[in-house]
GUMI-807152 format. One record per residue (C-alpha): residue in one letter; z, x, y. Coordinates in steps of 0.2 Angstrom, whole numbers. Layout:
BEGIN
 aa     Z     X     Y
  a     Z     X     Y
...
***
This chain:
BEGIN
 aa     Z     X     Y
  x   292  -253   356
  x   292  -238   343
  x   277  -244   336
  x   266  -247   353
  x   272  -230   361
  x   267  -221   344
  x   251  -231   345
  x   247  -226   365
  x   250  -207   360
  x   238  -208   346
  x   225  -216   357
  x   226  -201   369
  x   225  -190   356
  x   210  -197   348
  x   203  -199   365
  x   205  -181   371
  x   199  -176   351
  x   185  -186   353
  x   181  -176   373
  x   184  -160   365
  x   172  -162   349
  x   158  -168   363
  x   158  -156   371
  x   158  -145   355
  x   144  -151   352
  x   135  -151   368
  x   139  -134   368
  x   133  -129   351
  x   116  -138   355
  x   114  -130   372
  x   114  -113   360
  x   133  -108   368
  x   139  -104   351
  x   154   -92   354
  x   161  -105   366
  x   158  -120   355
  x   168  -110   341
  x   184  -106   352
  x   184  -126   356
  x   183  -131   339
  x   196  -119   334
  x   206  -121   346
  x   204  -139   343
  x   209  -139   324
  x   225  -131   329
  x   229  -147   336
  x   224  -155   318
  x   231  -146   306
  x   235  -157   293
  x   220  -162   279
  x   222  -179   280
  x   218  -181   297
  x   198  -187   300
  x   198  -174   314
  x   203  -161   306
  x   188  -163   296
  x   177  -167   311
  x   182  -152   318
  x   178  -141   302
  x   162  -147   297
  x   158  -141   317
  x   164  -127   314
  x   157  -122   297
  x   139  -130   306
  x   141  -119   321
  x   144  -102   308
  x   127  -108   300
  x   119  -106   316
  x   127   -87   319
  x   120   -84   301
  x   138   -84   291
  x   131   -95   280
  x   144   -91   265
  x   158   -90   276
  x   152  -108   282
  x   154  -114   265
  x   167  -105   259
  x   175  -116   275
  x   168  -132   265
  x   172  -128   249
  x   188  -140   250
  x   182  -160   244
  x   184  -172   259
  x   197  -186   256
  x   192  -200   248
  x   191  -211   262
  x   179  -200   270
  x   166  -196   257
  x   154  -211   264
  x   155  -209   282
  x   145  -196   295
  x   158  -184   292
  x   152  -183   274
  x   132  -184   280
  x   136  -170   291
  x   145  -160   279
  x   133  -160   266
  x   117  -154   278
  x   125  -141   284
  x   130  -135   265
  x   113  -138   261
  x   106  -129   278
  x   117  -114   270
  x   110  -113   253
  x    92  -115   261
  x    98  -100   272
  x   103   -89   257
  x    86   -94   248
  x    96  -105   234
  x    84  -119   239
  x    84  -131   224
  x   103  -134   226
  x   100  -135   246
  x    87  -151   240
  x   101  -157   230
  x   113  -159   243
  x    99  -165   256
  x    95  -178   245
  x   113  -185   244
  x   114  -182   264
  x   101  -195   264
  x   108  -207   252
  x   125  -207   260
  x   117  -208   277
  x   106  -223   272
  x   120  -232   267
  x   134  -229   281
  x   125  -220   296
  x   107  -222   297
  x   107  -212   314
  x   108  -196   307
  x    92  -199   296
  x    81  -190   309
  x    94  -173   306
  x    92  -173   288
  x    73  -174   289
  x    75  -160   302
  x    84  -149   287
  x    73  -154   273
  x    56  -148   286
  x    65  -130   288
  x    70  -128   269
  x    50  -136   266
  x    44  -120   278
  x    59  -107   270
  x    47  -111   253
  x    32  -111   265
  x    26  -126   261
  x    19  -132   277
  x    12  -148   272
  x    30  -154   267
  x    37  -146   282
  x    25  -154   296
  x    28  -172   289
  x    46  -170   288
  x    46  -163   306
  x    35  -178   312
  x    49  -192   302
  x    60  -182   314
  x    53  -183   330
  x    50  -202   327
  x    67  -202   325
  x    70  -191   340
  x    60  -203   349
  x    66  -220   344
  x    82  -216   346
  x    81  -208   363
  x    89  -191   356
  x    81  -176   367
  x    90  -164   358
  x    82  -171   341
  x    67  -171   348
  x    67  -155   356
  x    72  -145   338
  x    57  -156   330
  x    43  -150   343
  x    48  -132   341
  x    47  -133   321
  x    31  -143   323
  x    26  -129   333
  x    31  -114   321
  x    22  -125   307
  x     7  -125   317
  x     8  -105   319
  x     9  -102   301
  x    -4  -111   297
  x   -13  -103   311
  x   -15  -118   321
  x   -13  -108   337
  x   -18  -119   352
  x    -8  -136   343
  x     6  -122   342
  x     4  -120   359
  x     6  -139   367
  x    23  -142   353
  x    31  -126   361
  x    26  -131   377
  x    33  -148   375
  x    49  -144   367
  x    51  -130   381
  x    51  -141   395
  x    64  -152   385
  x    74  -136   382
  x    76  -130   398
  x    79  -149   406
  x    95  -149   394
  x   100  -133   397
  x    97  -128   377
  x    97  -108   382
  x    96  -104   364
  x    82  -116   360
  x    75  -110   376
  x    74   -92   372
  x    70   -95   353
  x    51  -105   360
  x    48   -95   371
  x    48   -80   358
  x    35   -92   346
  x    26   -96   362
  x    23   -78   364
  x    19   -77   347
  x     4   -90   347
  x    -3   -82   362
  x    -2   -63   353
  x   -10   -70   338
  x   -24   -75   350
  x   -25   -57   355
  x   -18   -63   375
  x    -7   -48   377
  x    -2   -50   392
  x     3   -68   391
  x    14   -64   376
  x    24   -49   384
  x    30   -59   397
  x    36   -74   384
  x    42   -59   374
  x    51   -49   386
  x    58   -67   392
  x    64   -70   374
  x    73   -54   372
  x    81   -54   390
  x    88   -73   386
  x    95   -67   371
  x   101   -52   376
  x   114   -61   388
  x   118   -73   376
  x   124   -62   365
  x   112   -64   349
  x   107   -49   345
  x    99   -52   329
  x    87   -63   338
  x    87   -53   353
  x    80   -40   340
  x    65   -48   335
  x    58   -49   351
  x    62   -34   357
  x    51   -27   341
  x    37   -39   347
  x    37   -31   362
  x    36   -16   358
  x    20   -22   345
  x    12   -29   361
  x    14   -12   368
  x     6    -5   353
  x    -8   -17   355
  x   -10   -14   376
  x   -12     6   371
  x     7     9   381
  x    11    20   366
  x    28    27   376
  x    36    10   380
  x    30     2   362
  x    41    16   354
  x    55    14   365
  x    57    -3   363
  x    53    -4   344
  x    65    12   344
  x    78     2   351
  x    77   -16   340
  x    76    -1   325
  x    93     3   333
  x   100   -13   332
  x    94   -20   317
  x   101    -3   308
  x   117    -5   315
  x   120   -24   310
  x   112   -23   293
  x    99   -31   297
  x    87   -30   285
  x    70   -38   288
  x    70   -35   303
  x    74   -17   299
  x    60   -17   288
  x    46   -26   305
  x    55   -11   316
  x    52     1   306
  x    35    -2   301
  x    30    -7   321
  x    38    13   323
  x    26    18   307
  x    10    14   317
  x    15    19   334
  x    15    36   327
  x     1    35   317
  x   -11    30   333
  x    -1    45   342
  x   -11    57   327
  x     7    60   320
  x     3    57   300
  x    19    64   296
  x    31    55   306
  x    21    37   302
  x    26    42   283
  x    43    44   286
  x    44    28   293
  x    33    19   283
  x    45    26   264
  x    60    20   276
  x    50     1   277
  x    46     2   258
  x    64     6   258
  x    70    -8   270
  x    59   -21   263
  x    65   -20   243
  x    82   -18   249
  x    82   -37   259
  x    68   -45   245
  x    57   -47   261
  x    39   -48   253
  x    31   -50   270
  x    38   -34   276
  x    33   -26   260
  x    15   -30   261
  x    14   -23   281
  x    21    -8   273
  x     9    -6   259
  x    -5    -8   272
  x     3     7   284
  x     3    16   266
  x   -16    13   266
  x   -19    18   281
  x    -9    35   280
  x   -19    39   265
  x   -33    36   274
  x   -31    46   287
  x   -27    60   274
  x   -42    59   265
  x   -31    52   250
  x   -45    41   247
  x   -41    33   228
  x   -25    30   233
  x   -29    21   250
  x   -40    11   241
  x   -27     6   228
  x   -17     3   245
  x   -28   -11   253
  x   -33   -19   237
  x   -15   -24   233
  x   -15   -32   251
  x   -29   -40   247
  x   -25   -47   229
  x    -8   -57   237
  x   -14   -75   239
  x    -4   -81   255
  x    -4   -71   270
  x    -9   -69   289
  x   -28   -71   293
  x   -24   -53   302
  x   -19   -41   286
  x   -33   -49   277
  x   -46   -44   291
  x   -37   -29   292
  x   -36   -23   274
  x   -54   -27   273
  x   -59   -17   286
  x   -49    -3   282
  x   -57    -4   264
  x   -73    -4   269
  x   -69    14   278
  x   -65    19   262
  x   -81    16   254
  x   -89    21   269
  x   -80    40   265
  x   -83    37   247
  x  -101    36   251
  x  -102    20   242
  x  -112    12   261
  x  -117    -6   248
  x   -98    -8   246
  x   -92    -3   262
  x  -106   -16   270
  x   -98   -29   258
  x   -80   -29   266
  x   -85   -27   283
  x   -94   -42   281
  x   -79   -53   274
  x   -69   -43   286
  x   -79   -51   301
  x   -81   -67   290
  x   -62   -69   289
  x   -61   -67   311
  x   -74   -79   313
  x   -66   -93   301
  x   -47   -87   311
  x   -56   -89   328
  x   -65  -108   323
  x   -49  -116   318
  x   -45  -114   336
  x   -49  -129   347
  x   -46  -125   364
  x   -57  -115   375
  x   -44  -106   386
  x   -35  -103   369
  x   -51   -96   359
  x   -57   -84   375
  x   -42   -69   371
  x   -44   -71   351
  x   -56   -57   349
  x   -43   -46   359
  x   -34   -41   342
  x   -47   -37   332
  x   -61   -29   340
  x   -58   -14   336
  x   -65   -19   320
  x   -82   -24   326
  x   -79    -8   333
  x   -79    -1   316
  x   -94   -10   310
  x  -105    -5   323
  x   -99    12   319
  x  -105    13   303
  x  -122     4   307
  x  -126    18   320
  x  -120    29   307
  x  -133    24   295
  x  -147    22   306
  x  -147     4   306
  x  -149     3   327
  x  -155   -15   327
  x  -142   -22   316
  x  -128   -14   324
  x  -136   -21   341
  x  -134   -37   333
  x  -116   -34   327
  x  -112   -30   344
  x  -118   -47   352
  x  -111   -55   339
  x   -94   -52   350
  x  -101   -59   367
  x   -97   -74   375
  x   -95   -85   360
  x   -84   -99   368
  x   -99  -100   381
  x  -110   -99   367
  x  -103  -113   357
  x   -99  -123   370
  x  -116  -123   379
  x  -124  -126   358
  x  -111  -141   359
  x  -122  -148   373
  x  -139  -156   371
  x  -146  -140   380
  x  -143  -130   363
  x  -146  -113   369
  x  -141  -105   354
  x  -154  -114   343
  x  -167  -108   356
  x  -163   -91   352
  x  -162   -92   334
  x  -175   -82   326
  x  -179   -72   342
  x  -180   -53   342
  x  -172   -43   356
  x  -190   -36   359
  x  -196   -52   360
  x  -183   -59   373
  x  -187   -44   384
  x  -206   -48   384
  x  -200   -64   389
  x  -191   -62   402
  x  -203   -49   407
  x  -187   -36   410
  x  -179   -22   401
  x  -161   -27   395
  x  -147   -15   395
  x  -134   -17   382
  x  -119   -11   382
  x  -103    -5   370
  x   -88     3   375
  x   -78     8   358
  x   -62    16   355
  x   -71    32   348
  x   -89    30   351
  x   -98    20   365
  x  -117    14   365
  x  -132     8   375
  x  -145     0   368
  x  -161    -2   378
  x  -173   -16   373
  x  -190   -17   377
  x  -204   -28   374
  x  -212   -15   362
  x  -195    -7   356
  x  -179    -4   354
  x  -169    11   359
  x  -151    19   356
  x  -140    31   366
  x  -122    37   361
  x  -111    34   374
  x   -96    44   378
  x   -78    33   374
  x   -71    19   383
  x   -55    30   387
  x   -70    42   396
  x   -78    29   406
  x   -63    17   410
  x   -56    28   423
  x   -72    32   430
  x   -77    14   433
  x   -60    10   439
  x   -60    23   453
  x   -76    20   458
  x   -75    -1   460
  x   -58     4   470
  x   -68    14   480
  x   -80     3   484
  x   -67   -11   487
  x   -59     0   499
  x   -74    -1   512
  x   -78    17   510
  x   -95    23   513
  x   -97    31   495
  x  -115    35   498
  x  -111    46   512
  x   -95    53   508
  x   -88    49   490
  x  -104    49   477
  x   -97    59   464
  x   -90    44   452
  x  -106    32   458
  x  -118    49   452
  x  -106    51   437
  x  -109    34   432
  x  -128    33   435
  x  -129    50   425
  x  -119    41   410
  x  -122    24   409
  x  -142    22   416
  x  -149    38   417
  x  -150    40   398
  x  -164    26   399
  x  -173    32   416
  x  -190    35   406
  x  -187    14   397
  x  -184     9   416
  x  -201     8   427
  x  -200     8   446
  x  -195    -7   453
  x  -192   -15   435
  x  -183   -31   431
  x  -165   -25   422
  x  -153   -38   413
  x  -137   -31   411
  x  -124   -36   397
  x  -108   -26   402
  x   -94   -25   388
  x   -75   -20   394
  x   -72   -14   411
  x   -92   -11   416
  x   -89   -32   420
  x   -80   -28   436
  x   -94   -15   442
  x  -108   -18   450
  x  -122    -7   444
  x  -134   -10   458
  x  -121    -1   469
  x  -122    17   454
  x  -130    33   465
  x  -145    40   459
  x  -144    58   461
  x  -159    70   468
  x  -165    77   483
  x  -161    61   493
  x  -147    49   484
  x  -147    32   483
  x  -139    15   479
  x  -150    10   462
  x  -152    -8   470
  x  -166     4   480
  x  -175     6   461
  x  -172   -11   450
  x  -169   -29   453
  x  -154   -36   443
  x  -143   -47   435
  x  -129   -48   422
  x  -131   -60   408
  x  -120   -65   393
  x  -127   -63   377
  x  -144   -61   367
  x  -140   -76   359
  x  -139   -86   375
  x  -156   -82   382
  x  -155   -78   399
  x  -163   -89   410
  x  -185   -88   415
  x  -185  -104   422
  x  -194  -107   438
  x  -196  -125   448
  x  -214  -134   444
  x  -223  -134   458
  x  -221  -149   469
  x  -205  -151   462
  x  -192  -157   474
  x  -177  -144   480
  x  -159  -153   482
  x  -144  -148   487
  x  -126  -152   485
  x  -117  -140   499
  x   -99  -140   499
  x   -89  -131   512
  x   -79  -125   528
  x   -65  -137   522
  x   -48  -144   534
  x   -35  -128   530
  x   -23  -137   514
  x   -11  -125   516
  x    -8  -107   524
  x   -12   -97   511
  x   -29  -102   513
  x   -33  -103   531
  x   -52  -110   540
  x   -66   -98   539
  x   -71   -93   553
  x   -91   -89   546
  x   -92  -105   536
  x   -98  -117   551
  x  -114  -104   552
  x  -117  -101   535
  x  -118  -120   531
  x  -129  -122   546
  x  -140  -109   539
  x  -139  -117   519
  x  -144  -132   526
  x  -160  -126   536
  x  -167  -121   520
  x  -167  -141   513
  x  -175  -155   520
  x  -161  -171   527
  x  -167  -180   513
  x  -165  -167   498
  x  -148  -161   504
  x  -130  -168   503
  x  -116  -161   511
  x   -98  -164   509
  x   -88  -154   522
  x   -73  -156   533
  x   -61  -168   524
  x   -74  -175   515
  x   -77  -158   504
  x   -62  -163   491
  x   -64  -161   472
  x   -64  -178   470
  x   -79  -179   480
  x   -88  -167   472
  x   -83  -171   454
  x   -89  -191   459
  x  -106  -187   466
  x  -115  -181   448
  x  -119  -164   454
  x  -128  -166   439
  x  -144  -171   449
  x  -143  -156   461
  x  -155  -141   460
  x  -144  -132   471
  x  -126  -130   474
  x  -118  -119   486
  x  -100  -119   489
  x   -94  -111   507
  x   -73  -107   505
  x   -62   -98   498
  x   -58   -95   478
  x   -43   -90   470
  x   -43   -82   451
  x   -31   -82   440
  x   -27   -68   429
  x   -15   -75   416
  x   -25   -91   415
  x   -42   -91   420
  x   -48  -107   417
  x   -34  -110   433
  x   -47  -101   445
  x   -50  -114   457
  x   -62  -118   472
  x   -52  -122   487
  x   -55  -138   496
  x   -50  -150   509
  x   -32  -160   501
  x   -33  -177   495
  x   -18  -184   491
  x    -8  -169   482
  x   -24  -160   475
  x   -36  -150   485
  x   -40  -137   471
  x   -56  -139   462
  x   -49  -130   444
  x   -64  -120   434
  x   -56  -132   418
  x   -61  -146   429
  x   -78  -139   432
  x   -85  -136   413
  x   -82  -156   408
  x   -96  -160   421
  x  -113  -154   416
  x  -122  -145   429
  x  -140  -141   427
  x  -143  -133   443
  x  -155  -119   443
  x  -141  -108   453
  x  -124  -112   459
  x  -115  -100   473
  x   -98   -99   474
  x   -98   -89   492
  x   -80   -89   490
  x   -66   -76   485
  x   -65   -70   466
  x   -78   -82   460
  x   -81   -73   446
  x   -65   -70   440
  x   -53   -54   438
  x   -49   -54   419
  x   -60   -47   407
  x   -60   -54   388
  x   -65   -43   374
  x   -82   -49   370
  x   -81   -66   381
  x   -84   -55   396
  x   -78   -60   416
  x   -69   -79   417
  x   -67   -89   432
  x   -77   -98   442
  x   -95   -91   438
  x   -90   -92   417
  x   -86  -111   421
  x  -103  -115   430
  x  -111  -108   417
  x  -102  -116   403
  x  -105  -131   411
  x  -124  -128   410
  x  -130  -121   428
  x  -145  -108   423
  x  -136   -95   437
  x  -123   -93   445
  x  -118   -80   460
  x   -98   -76   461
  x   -91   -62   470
  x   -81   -48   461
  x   -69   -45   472
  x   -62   -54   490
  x   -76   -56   500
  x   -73   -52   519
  x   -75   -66   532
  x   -90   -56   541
  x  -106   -63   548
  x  -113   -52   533
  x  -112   -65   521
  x  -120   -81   531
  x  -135   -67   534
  x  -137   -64   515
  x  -137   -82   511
  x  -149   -86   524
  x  -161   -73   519
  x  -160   -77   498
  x  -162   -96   503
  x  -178   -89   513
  x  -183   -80   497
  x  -183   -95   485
  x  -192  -103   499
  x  -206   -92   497
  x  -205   -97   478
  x  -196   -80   472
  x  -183   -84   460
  x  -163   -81   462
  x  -165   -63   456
  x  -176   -57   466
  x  -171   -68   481
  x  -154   -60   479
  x  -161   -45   478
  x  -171   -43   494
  x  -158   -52   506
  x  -144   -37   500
  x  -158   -26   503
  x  -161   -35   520
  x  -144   -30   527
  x  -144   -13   519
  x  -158    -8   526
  x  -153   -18   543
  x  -155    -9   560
  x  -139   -20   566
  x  -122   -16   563
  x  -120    -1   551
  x  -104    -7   542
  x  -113   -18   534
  x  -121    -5   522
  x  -107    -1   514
  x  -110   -11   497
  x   -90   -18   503
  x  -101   -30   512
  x  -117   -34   500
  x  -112   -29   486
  x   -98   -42   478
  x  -109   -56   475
  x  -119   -55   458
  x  -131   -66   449
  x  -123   -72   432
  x  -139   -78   422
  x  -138   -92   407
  x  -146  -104   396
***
C-alpha cells in the first residue's frame, strides 16, 4: 500500500513537472521570457534536491532562458555544477551543453563554444537524435558570430530540414529567420526578403512575439538596404513598438536607432535626432555598448547634415570612444568614416583622405561604406585638385553600386536600391559639370534612369538597350525628329540638358529643395479643379520660367519635346506649365509632348506600314466586384466610341463579366496593336508592382496586378489605361513613376497613356479618346493624336469646365522601346 500510494504521488508530481516545463517552454519560444523564468523558478523550488532529473530540467531552462536575456555568464555560472551520472547521455545533457556553448559563442570565446557543440552532437547522435536539428541551429549562429556565411547558411538549411521533417514550426521558424539574416549579410536582399517573410507568417501563427518583432526589424532592414525608406520605417517602428511592450529594451534599442537612420535617410532631421537621441539614452544607461557606439554615430551624422561640424565631432570621439571600449570593429570603421567626413567638411584634406582610405583597406564590410568611402574620397581629390584621381574613385564608387544593385534578383526589390545612394551620382555629375565635361555628366545622369525597365526590356528579344548602344544624344534627337529635355534634380545643384540634332546644351538648375515645393503646389493645384490659368498662374509661370524657359531659343514653335523628368517633375505635367507674356498660356498651346525613360531606351518612332492591319483588344465597363469600385457611368459611351475607330473584324472586346484578368491574360494580347482599358485603377504606394486594373470577379480574383502584366509581352504600339492612377503615385530615384503604365512598358508596349492622378468620371474623357482614336485614324501617331484631342476639348465651345487641365490634362503618353 506504502509503496503504490508513494508511487501515485510521484506520478502526479512528475505529471504536473512535466506541464509546468511545457509550458516553460512554450513560453520561452513565444519570446515571454520574464514569465518563462518565474515558472522555472518557481518550478525548481518544488525540486530542490540535485539528484532529481527535474531539478536539472528545470536548470538547464533556466540557464537557456538567461542566454536569451544576454546573462550569458550568469547562465553558465548556473551550469557550472556536472550533471549526475545518470544523466550525462540523455537530452538533459544535449541541452545542457548547447546552451553552454550558445554562451561562449555569445561572449565571442568561439573555439570552446565548437567544442561543446560538437559533444552536443555526439551525445544527441547517440540518445536523442531529435534535437540534431537545435544543435545545427547553434553551430549556423556561432558559424555567422565568426561571419562566415557559407558555414552559417548550410548549417541553417540542415536545420530547417530538420524543422521540416520533424514537423517542429518553432524550429523551422528560427532557421528561416537566420537564413534570412545570412542572406542580408551577404547582401542577398530580395532571398532575405522571402525567409523573413516565411518565418514571419510562422512567427505570428505561433504567437512567437519576440521572433515576431526581431524579423520584422531584419525585414526592415533588407528593404532599407534597398533604399525603400518608407517600407522599412514602418517594419522598424513595428519592431521597436513590439519590443518596447515586451520589455527588451536592448532590442528595442536597435530599432529605435534604425529609425531614427531612416529618418536621416527621408531628410526628417527633427524626428531622426529624437529617436537616435532616445536609443543613445537607452543604450547609455544599460551599458550597452555597440549599440552605444551605432547611436552615437547615427547622432554624428544627423548633425553633420544639419551644418553643425562641431557637435557631429563631439559625437563622433564619443563613437571612437564607444566602439574600443566594446571591441566592436564594425562600429569603429562607421566612426572613422564620420571622422572623414568631418575633416572633410573642414577642409582638413590630408587627414580625411587618411580617413576614407583606412575604410577602404578593411577587406570585409557592407557594399555601402565601400561606395561611400569611395565617394567621399574622390571629393577629396576633387579639392586637392588631383580631377584624374578623383575621376578614379568615383568610377569604382558607381562600380561598386552597380555590382550591389545586380546581385538583386527581383524587379520590385531592385526598383528602390538606388534610393540610398544617389546622392552619389549626384556627386559625379557634380564634378562633371564642374569640369566642363557636359556630355559625360549627361551620361552619368542617365545612367540612373529606369534600369530595371532597361534590363528587363534588354532580357527580351526586343533588346532595346543594344539598339542604342553607340548612339549619341544628338543623334537620337535627329531621329526622333524632337528636341529632348533632360532632367536632374540634386541635392545642391540641379540641371537640364537640352539635346538637339546639331547640339547639346546645359543649364544649372536651381536645388531639388527649390523646386520640390513649387511642383508640389502647383500639381495639388491643378488636382484641385482650379482654373490656374485664370486665377492661380504664379507656380505654373514659376515653373515654366525655371524649368523650360532656359531652353525657349533650342525649342521651335510647335516642336516635338521628349521629356525625361527626374524626382518629383514625374507627377507634373508639363504641358499644363503657363507661359508668361502679353497673353498667358498652357505650353501644350506651343509643343507636342511626351515623357520617356531613358536615353538608353530609345523612345519609340515607330509608325504602322501602310496597309497594315489596326487591332484592338478593348477591355472595359466591367460588373461592380466590390463597392469600393462601383460602375462607370461614362464607360458604356467611351467603349462605343473606341470601338467605332476598328472595324468588327480587327477588334476584340471583353466587357461586362467577360472583362476578367483571366481573360485578358488568355487571349495573347500579344497580337493586338491596340489595347485600351475603360475602368478603374488603383496604385499602390508601398508596393507598386500591386497597382492593379480593376475588373469583372472571377472566382476570388478580379484584380489585373501590374506583376501580372509584365510576364506577358505586349507589343502593342500604345496601351491606354483610361482608368484611375494608371501611372502610378511613387516616384523611384532614377526608375522614375511605377504602376501601371511602367508594367506596360516593361512588358514591351511602344507607349502607354496612364493618368497621374484620379480621373473624374466626366463625358471629358470618352470625348478625348474619341477624338485621339480619330487622330491615329488619319495616320498621326499617339503623340500627336493625344495632343490634338486635349487640345480639342480645351479649345471646345461646349462646357467650359472642361478647360481646366483637371479634366485633359491627367492622362500622358509614357514612350518606350
Amino acid at each position: 500500500m506504502l509503496s503504490l500510494g508513494f508511487v501515485g504521488c510521484r506520478s502526479d508530481a512528475t505529471d504536473s513537472a512535466k506541464t509546468a516545463y511545457d509550458e516553460a517552454w512554450l513560453l520561452l519560444n513565444r519570446g515571454e521570457l520574464s514569465k518563462a523564468l518565474a515558472r522555472c523558478e518557481s518550478s525548481l523550488t518544488a525540486f530542490p534536491s540535485t539528484s532529481d532529473p527535474w531539478h536539472w530540467r528545470f536548470t538547464t531552462l533556466k540557464a537557456e532562458i538567461l542566454v536569451r536575456q544576454r546573462s550569458h555568464k550568469e547562465a553558465l555560472a548556473l551550469l557550472a555544477p556536472e550533471l549526475p551520472l545518470p544523466l550525462q547521455n540523455g537530452d538533459i545533457a544535449v541541452w545542457r551543453k548547447m546552451t553552454q556553448g550558445t554562451a561562449h559563442a555569445f561572449l565571442l570565446e568561439f573555439d570552446r563554444a565548437e567544442q561543446l557543440f560538437g559533444e552536443a552532437e555526439t551525445l544527441s547522435q547517440r540518445s536523442d537524435p531529435s534535437l540534431l536539428g537545435e544543435v545545427e541551429l547553434r553551430r549556423g549562429t556561432l558559424s555567422f558570430l565568426r561571419d562566415d556565411w557559407t558555414a552559417a547558411e548550410s548549417h541553417y538549411r540542415k536545420a530547417l530540414t530538420t524543422a521540416l521533417a520533424q514537423n517542429d514550426h518553432f524550429l523551422e521558424a528560427a532557421a528561416r529567420g537566420s537564413l534570412g539574416l545570412v542572406a542580408s549579410r551577404q547582401e542577398r536582399y530580395d532571398e532575405s526578403i522571402d525567409w523573413n517573410s516565411g518565418a514571419l507568417r510562422l512567427s505570428q501563427a505561433l504567437g512567437a512575439q519576440t521572433s515576431s518583432a526581431r524579423i520584422l526589424g531584419n525585414l526592415g532592414w533588407s528593404y532599407f538596404e534597398m533604399g525603400d525608406f518608407e517600407q522599412s520605417l514602418s517594419l522598424f517602428q513595428k519592431a521597436e513598438e513590439s519590443f518596447a511592450q515586451l520589455g527588451a529594451t536592448g532590442s528595442q534599442i536597435k530599432w529605435l536607432n534604425n529609425a531614427g537612420v531612416t529618418h536621416y535617410y527621408l531628410g526628417e532631421y527633427d524626428l531622426a535626432e529624437k529617436e537616435s537621441g532616445q536609443a543613445f539614452t537607452l543604450a547609455r544607461g544599460m551599458g550597452e555598448g555597440v549599440a552605444a557606439t551605432e547611436c552615437v554615430n547615427s547622432l554624428s551624422s544627423i548633425a553633420l547634415a544639419e551644418g553643425k561640424v562641431e557637435l557631429a565631432e563631439k559625437y563622433n570621439l564619443e563613437a571612437h570612444q564607444a566602439a574600443r571600449l566594446a571591441s566592436f570593429e564594425d562600429g569603429e570603421i562607421a566612426a572613422t568614416l564620420m571622422s572623414g567626413r568631418i575633416e572633410l567638411a573642414r577642409k582638413h584634406l590630408a587627414q580625411a583622405e587618411r580617413d576614407f582610405t583606412k575604410v577602404l583597406d578593411r577587406q570585409k564590410g557592407e557594399s555601402a561604406l565601400h561606395w561611400e568611402a569611395e565617394a567621399r574620397l574622390a571629393k577629396v581629390y576633387d579639392e586637392e585638385g588631383q580631377a584624374g584621381k578623383a575621376e578614379v574613385e568615383y568610377k569604382r564608387s558607381i562600380e561598386t553600386i552597380q555590382a550591389a544593385r545586380h546581385s538583386v534578383g527581383q524587379d520590385e526589390l531592385r526598383l528602390s536600391f538606388l534610393s540610398s545612394a544617389i546622392d552619389f551620382y549626384d556627386d559625379y555629375v557634380d564634378f562633371l559639370i564642374q569640369h566642363h565635361r557636359v556630355e559625360d555628366a549627361l551620361r552619368i545622369a542617365d545612367l540612373t534612369r529606369s534600369q530595371t525597365l532597361v534590363e528587363g526590356l534588354a532580357s527580351s528579344s526586343k533588346l532595346p538597350a543594344a539598339s542604342a548602344a553607340g548612339q549619341s544624344p544628338r543623334e537620337l534627337a535627329g531621329q526622333l525628329h524632337a528636341t529632348l529635355l533632360v532632367y536632374w534634380l540634386g541635392q545642391n545643384h540641379s540641371y537640364l540638358w537640352v539635346v538637339t540634332p546639331a547640339k547639346v546644351a546645359y543649364f544649372p538648375l536651381p536645388a531639388k529643395s527649390q523646386i520640390d515645393p513649387t511642383v508640389k503646389s502647383y500639381r495639388q493645384a491643378v488636382i484641385d479643379g482650379r482654373d490656374v490659368l485664370s486665377t492661380d498662374n504664379g507656380a505654373g509661370q514659376q515653373l515654366y520660367s525655371t524649368l523650360v524657359a532656359p531652353a525657349h531659343t533650342l525649342i521651335g514653335k510647335n516642336a516635338r519635346v521628349i521629356l525625361f523628368p527626374a524626382e518629383s517633375l514625374y507627377g507634373l505635367n508639363f504641358e499644363t506649365l503657363i507661359v508668361p507674356g502679353a497673353s498667358p498660356h498652357f505650353w501644350i498651346e506651343d509643343v507636342t509632348l511626351s515623357t520617356a525613360s531613358a536615353l538608353a531606351m530609345p523612345p519609340s518612332a515607330s509608325k504602322r506600314m501602310p496597309g497594315q492591319q489596326k487591332s484592338l483588344l478593348l477591355v472595359g465597363n466591367p460588373e461592380p466586384a466590390s463597392p469600393d469600385f462601383p460602375r462607370l457611368a461614362q464607360a458604356p459611351a467611351e467603349m462605343q466610341k473606341i470601338s467605332n475607330h476598328f472595324s468588327q473584324a480587327n477588334r476584340y472586346v471583353l466587357e461586362g463579366t467577360h472583362a476578367t484578368p483571366a481573360s485578358y491574360l488568355s487571349n495573347n494580347p500579344g497580337q493586338f496593336s491596340y489595347v485600351h482599358f475603360v475602368t478603374h485603377g488603383t496604385a499602390s504606394h508601398t508596393r507598386p508592382l500591386e497597382s492593379a486594373v480593376i475588373l469583372s470577379k472571377e472566382g476570388d480574383s478580379y484584380k489585373l496586378y501590374a506583376r501580372e502584366i509584365v510576364q506577358h509581352p505586349l507589343n502593342a504600339e500604345l496601351v491606354t489605361i483610361s482608368a484611375c492612377n494608371g501611372a502610378g503615385t511613387r516616384a523611384y530615384a532614377g526608375e522614375g513613376l511605377v504602376g501601371l503604365s511602367w508594367a506596360f512598358l516593361r512588358a514591351g508596349a511602344h507607349n502607354v497613356i496612364g493618368a497621374l492622378w484620379e480621373v473624374s468620371d466626366a463625358s471629358s474623357t470618352p470625348q478625348l479618346m474619341d477624338a485621339m482614336y480619330a487622330g491615329i485614324d488619319k495616320g498621326q501617331d499617339p503623340a500627336t493624336a493625344l495632343h490634338n484631342a486635349k487640345l480639342a476639348i480645351l479649345h471646345s465651345s461646349g462646357a467650359s469646365v472642361f478647360k481646366k487641365p483637371f479634366y485633359w490634362a491627367p492622362f500622358q503618353l509614357y514612350t518606350g522601346s
